[in-house]
Legacy VTK file of the C-alpha trace (Angstrom):
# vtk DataFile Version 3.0
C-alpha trace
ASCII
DATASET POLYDATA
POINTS 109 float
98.393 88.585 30.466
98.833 92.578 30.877
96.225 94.593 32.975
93.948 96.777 31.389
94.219 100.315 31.897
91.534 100.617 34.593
93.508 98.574 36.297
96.725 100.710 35.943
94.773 103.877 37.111
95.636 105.357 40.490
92.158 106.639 40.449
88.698 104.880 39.945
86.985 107.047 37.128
83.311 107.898 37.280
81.365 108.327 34.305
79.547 110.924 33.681
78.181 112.926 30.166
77.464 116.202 31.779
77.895 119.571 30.574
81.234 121.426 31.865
82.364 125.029 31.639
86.301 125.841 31.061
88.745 128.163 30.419
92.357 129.322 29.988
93.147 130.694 33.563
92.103 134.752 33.137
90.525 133.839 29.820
86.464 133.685 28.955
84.682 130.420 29.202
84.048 127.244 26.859
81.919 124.941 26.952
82.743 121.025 26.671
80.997 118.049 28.142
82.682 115.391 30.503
83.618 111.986 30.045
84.978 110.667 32.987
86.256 112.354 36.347
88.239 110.934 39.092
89.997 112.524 42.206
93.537 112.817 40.334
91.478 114.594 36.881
88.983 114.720 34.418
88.298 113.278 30.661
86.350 115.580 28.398
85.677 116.887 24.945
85.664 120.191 23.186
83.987 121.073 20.072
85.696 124.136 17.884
88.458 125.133 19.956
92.086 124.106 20.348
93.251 123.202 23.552
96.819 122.004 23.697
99.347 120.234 25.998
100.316 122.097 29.339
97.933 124.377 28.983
96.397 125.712 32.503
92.648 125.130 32.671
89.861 126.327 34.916
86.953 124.141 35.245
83.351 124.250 36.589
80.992 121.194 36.755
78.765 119.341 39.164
79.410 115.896 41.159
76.795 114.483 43.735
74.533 117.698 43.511
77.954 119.856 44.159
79.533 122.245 41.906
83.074 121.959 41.724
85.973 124.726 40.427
89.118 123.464 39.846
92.301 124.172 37.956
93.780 122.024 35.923
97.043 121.248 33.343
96.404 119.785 30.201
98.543 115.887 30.234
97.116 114.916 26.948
94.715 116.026 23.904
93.517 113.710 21.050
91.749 115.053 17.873
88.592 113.065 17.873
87.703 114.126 14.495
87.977 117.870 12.421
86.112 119.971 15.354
86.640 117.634 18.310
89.408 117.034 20.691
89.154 114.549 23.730
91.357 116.399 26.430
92.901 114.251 29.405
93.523 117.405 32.367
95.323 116.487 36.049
94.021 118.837 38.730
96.902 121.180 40.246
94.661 123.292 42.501
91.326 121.844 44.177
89.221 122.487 47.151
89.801 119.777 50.259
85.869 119.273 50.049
85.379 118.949 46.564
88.135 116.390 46.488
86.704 114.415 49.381
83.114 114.925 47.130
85.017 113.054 44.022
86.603 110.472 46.726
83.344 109.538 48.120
81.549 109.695 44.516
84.152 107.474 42.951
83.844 104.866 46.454
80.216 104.559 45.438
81.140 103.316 41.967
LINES 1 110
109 0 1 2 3 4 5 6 7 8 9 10 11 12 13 14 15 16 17 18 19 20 21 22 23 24 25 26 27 28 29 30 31 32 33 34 35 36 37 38 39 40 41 42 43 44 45 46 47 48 49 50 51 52 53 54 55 56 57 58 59 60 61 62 63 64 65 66 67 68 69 70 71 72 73 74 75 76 77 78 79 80 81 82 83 84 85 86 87 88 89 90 91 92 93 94 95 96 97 98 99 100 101 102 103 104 105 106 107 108
């Protein structure tokens, strides 16, 4: 029998629902809301927007009380429906303590 894709993840994900703030590096902010977040990325959707594959994201949102900046590329972006994409982003750039902050939130799990 095949392993399920949690299994197959080199990160545990945590879920979460909570409002996140992104842009295009040395663009203005969106708005989107998280679906998931691990160490190695984050899961989230965008309403009205296009985001597309490779494309170099900056990203604000909260984890255990702390707020979190990180950049990000783009691996993967599905079209949820007319006005909604689900975007898959790896983090390229990411401060040590916010990293040990998802490591320790995603232990907890």
């Amino acid at each position: 029998m095949g392993s399920t894709a949690a299994e197959r993840r080199k990160y545990p994900r945590i879920q979460t629902d909570q409002l996140i703030s992104f842009s295009l590096v040395e663009a203005e902010s969106r708005l989107g809301v998280s679906k998931n977040v691990s160490p190695g990325g984050i899961c989230f959707e965008v309403m009205g927007c296009e985001v597309a594959m490779g494309d170099v994201l900056r990203l604000t949102f909260n984890v255990l009380d702390e707020t979190i900046v990180a950049v990000g590329r783009v691996t993967w972006a599905t079209d949820v429906d007319a006005f909604t994409q689900e975007v898959g982003l790896e983090f390229i750039e990411i401060d040590p303590f916010a990293l040990r902050t998802l490591e320790r939130s995603s232990a907890d799990d």
